[in-house]
C-alpha positions in Angstrom: 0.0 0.0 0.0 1.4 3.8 -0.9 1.5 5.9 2.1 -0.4 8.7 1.6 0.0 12.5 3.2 -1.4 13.0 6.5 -5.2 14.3 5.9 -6.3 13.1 8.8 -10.4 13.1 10.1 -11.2 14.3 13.7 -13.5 11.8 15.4 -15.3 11.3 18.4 -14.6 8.6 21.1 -16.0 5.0 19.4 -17.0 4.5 23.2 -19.1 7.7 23.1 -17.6 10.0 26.0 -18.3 13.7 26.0 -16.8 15.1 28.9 -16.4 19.1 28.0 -12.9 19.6 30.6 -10.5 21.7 28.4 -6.3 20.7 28.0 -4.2 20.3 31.5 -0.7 19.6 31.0 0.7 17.5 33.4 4.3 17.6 34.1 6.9 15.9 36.2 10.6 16.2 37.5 13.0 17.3 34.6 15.0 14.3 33.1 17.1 14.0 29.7 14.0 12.7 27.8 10.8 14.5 27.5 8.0 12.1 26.3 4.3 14.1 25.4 1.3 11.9 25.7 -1.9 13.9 24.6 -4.7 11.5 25.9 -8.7 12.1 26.6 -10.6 12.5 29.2 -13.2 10.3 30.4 -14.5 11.8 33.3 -17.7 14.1 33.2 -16.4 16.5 36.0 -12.9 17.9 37.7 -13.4 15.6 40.6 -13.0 12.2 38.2 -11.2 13.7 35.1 -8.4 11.5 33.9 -6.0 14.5 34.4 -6.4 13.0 37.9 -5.3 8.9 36.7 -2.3 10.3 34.5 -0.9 12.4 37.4 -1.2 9.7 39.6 0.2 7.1 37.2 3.6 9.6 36.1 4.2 10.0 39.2 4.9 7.0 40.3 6.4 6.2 36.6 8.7 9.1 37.1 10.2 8.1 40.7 11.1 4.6 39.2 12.7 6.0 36.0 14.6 9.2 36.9 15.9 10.2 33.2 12.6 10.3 32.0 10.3 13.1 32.2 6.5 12.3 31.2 4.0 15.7 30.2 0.1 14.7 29.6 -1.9 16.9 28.1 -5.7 16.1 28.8 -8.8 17.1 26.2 -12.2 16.5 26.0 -13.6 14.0 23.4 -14.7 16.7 21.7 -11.7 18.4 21.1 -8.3 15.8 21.5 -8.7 14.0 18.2 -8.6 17.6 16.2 -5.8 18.8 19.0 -3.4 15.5 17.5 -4.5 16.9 14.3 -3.6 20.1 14.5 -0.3 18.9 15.9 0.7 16.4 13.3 -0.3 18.8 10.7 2.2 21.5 12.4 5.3 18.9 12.5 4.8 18.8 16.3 3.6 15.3 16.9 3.4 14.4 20.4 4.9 11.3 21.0 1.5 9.3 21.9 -1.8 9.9 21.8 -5.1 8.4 23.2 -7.1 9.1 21.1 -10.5 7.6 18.8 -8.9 6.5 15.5 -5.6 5.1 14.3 -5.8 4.2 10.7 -5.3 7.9 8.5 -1.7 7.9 11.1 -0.9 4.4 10.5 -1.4 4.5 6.4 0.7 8.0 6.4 3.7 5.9 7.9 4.1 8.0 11.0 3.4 5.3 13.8 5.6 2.8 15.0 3.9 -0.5 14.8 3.1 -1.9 18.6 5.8 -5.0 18.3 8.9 -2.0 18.1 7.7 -0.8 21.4 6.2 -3.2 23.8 7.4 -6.1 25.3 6.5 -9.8 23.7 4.3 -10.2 27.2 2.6 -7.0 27.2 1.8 -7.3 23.3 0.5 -11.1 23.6 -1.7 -9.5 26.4 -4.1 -7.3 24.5 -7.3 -9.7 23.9 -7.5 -11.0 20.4 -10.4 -9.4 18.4 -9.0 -6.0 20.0 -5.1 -5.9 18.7 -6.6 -7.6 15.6 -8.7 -4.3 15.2 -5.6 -2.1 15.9 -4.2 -3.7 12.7 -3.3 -2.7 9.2 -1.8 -5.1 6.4 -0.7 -7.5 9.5 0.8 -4.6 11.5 -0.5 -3.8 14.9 -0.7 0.1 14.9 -3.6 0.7 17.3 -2.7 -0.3 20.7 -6.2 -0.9 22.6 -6.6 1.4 25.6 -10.0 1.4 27.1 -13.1 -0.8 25.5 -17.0 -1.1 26.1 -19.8 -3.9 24.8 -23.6 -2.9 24.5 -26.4 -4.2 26.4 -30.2 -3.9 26.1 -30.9 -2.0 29.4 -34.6 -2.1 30.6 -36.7 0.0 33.3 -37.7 -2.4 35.9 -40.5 -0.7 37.7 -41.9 0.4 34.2 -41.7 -3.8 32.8 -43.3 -4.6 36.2 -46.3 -2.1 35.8 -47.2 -3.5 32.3 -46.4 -7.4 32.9 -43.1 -7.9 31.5 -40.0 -9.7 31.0 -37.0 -8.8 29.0 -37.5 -9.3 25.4 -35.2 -12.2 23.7 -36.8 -12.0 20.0 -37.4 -9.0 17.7 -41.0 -9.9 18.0 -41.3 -9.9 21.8 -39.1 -6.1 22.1 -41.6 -4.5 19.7 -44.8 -6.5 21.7 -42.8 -5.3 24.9 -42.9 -1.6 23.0 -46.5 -1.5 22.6 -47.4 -2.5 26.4 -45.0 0.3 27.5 -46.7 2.6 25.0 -50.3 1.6 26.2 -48.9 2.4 30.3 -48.0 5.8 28.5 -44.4 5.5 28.4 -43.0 8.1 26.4 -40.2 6.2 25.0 -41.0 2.6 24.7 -38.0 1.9 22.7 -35.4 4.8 22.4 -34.2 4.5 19.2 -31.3 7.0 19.0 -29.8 7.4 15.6 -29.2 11.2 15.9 -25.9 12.5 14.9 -24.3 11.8 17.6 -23.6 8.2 17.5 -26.0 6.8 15.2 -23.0 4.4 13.7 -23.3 2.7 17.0 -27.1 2.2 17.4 -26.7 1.1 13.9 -24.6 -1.6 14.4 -25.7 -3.2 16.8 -29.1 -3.7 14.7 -27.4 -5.0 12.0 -25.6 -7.4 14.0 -28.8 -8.2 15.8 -30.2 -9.3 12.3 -27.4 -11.3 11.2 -25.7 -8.2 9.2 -23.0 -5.5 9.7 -21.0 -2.9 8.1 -18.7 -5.5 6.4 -19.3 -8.9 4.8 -17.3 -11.9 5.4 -14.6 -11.0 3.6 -13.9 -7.7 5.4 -15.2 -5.5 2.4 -18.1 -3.1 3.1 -21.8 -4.7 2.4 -23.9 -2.4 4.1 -26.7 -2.5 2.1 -26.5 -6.4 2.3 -30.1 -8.3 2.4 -29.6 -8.8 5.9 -29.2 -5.4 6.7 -32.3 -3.9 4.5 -34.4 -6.1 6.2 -33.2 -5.0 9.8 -34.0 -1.1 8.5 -37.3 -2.4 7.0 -38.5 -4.0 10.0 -37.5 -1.1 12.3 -39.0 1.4 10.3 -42.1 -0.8 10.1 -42.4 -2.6 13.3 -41.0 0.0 15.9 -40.9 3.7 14.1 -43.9 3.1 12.1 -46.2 2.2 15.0 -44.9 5.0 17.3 -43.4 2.9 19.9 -39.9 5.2 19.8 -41.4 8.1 21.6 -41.8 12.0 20.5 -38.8 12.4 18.8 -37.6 11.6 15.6 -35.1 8.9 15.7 -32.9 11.0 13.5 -32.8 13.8 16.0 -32.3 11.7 18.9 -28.8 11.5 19.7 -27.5 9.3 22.7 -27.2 11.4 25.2 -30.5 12.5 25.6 -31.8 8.9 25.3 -29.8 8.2 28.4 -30.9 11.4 30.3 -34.6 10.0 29.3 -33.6 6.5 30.4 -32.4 8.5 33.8 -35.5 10.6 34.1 -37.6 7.4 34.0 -39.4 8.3 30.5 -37.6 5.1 28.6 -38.8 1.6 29.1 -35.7 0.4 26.9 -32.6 1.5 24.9 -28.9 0.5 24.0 -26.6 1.6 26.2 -23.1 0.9 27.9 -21.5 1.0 31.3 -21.6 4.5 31.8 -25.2 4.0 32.2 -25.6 2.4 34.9 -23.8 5.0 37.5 -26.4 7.6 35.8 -29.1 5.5 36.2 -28.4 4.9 40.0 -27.9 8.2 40.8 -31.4 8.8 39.6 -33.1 6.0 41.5 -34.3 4.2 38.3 -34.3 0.3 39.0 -33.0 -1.4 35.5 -31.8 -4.4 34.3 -30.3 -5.8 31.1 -29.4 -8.5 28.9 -28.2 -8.9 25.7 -29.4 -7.4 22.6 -32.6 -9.6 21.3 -32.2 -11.0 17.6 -34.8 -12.3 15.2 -35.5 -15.1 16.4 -33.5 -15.2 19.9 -30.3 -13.9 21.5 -28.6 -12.0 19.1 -25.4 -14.0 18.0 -22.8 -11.2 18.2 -22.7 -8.2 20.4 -21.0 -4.7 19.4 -17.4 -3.9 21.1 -15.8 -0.5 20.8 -12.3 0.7 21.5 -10.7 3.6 22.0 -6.4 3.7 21.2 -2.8 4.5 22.2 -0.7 5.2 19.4 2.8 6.3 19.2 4.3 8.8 16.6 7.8 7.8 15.0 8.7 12.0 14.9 10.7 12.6 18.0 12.1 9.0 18.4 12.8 8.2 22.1 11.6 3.9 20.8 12.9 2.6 23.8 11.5 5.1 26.5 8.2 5.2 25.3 7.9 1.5 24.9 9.3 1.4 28.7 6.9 3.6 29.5 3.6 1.8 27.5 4.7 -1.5 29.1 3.6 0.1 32.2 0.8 1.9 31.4 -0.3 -1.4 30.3 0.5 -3.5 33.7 -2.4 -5.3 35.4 -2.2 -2.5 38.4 -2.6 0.4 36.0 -5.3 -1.4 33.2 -7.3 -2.3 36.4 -7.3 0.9 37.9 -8.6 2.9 34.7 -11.4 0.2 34.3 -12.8 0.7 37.8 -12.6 4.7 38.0 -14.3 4.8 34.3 -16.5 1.9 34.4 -15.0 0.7 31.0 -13.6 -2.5 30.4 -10.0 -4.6 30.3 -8.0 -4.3 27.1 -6.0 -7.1 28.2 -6.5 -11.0 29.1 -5.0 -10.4 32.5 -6.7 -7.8 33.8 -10.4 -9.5 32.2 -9.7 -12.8 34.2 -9.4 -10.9 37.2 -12.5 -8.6 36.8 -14.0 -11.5 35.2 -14.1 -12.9 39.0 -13.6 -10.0 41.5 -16.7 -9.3 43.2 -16.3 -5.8 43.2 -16.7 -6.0 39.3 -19.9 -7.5 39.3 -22.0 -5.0 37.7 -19.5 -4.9 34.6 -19.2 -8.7 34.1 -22.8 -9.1 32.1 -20.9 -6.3 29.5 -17.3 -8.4 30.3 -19.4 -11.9 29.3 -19.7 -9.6 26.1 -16.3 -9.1 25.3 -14.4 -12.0 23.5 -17.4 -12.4 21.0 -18.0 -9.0 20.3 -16.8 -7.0 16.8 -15.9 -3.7 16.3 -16.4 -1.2 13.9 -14.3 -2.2 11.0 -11.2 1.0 12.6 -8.8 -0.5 10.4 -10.1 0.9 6.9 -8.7 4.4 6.8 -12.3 5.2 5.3 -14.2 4.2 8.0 -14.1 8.0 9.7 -16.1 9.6 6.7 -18.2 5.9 6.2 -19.4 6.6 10.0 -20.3 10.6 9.2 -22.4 9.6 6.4 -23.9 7.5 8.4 -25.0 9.6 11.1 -25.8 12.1 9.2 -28.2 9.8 6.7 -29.8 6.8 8.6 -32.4 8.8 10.1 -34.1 8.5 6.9 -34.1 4.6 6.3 -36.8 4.4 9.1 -38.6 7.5 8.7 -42.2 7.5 7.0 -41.9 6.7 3.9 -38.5 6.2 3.8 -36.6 3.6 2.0 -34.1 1.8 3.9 -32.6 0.2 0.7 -31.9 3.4 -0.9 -30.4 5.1 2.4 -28.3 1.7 2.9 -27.5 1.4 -0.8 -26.2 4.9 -1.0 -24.3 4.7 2.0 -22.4 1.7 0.4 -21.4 4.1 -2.6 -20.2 6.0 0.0 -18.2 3.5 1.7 -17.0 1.9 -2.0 -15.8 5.7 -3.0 -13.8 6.2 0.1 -12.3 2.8 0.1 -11.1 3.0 -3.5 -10.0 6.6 -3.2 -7.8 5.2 0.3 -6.4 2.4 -2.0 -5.8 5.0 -5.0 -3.7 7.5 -2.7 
């Protein structure tokens, strides 16, 4: 493959975190090597941001390697990955960044592929289906940092008032949808496929019906059979007879689905671990189970990750592969999981939440994990596949819309990127 300029796209966090803090540098002792690390922040206030974990974490780095000084700089998701932008596009690279996307970096040639920097142990660590994600043409680029599964989550006082148990089929959610609509629920089913993260709502409907972004090959096939069906049926069977509450799934973005979730006002939605600390907070009694398929358990589950990625410009190989092998150590890995409710990138540090009981509430999203795929990160034109798609699947399930032509277009899309990323 031709490497191609940096023209990099500025994308939100796959695992949907929109904390608003602004950039903190972080700095330690001086020391004959400077290493910059811009990372994100996952917290939604100054009392958990991570400026707090990376302080924390150099510290104690810093005491144990004296020569080595480590600055973090700490953005919000909604402005790091343009920050790394902006700074690549300068000639001022930081030396890592954890950030939402990997691939435009990896295909320009400016990262160092993870097997020059970590150790054989900490690189044989990552779970599979993750460090196979962080790869391009066999190359591990994208080194997992903090990953999330989905789960259907369900008001508990709202299923017992109309009868309920938690849907397992297709047909049982939307029959489920129309008893919560008859209590006068306003939101039945939140369907959120607003801008905000439609690409994720999306996919796990598609999976759900047997579909996905990509075929079994690895090429797009987003307007495959499977998929127009899953559109027709939502647009039909959910949309169509009202049962996804006053707003538009095309303007409903995730975040207000889970403040309505919060408020009480959702009987059932999508969501991930975040959810449940917001849901507590509010008193609302919920449970959840995996997302329902046609005609049971849906077979696959989606997983999203977020990435560490480290830019060959400044050098320093050796300390920032010293210093990534301990980010990475069990202590650290399980320490970011608990504070941010997210879960393991490593086998390690999953077989010990996978049995700790003070992970309990995360193991029905853990049991998720090893079978769950991923948006398909490693095509460079998956960034402008997912815009397109939040910004046209609205329409496939709006009256009279056509979920074969929204779907079939969106494959143009994805076609045209793909061959203009090959072309380049």
């Amino acid at each position: 493959m031709q490497r191609r300029k940096a023209g990099m796209i500025a994308v939100v966090s796959a695992l949907g975190m929109t904390a608003v803090l602004g950039g903190c540098g972080l700095t330690g002792d001086s020391g004959d090597v400077t290493l910059r690390l811009v990372a994100a922040d996952y917290g939604d206030s100054a009392a958990n941001s991570s400026k707090k974990y990376w302080s924390e974490l150099v510290e104690k780095y810093e005491a144990a390697h004296p020569g080595v000084k480590i600055e973090v700089s700490v953005y919000s998701w909604n402005d790091v990955d343009r920050k790394v932008k902006e700074m690549v596009e300068a000639g001022d690279a930081p030396d890592m960044a954890q950030i939402g996307a990997y691939a435009d970096y990896a295909d320009a040639g400016l990262l160092y592929p993870a097997d020059e920097l970590l150790s054989i142990p900490v690189q044989a660590d990552f779970a599979g289906q993750l460090a196979t994600a962080g790869q391009i043409d066999g190359a591990q680029y994208g080194m997992p940092f903090a990953a999330s599964t989905r789960l259907l989550f369900y008001n508990k006082t709202l299923f017992a008032e109309a009868g309920l148990t938690p849907p397992t089929t297709w047909e049982e959610l939307a029959d489920a949808a129309a008893a919560l609509k008859a209590e006068g629920v306003k939101y039945p089913y939140a369907l959120p496929l607003g801008p905000e993260e439609a690409q994720a709502e999306t996919m796990q409907w598609l999976l759900s019906g047997g579909g996905g972004y990509t075929d079994s090959s690895g090429g797009y096939g987003i307007d495959s059979p499977e998929n127009v069906e899953t559109f027709t049926w939502l647009r039909d069977e959910l949309v169509g007879k009202d049962l996804t509450g006053p707003v538009a799934p095309g303007k409903l973005n995730r975040a207000d689905a889970f403040a309505a979730f919060a408020d009480g006002q959702v009987g059932m939605l999508n969501g991930h671990p975040s959810l449940m600390k917001t849901a507590e907070n509010k008193g609302v009694k919920f449970g959840m189970v995996p997302m329902p398929g046609v005609d049971g358990e849906s077979k696959a589950t989606m997983g999203v990750a977020d990435w560490m990625l480290a830019f060959r410009q400044n050098g320093h190989k050796e300390q920032v592969g010293e210093f990534l092998d301990f980010v990475y150590s069990d202590e650290n890995v399980l320490d970011f999981s608990r504070e941010y409710d997210l879960l393991p990138v490593t086998n390690s540090a999953y077989e010990v939440m996978n049995a700790a009981d003070e992970d309990k509430a995360l193991q029905p999203f853990l049991k998720e994990l090893p079978l769950a795929e991923l948006y398909p990160v490693g095509k460079t034109s998956w960034a402008q596949v997912a815009a397109e798609v939040k910004k046209r699947i609205g329409q496939a399930v709006a009256p009279g819309g056509s979920p074969s032509a929204v779907l079939g277009k969106l494959e143009t899309t994805a076609l045209n990127a793909e061959s203009a990323a090959d072309a380049d």
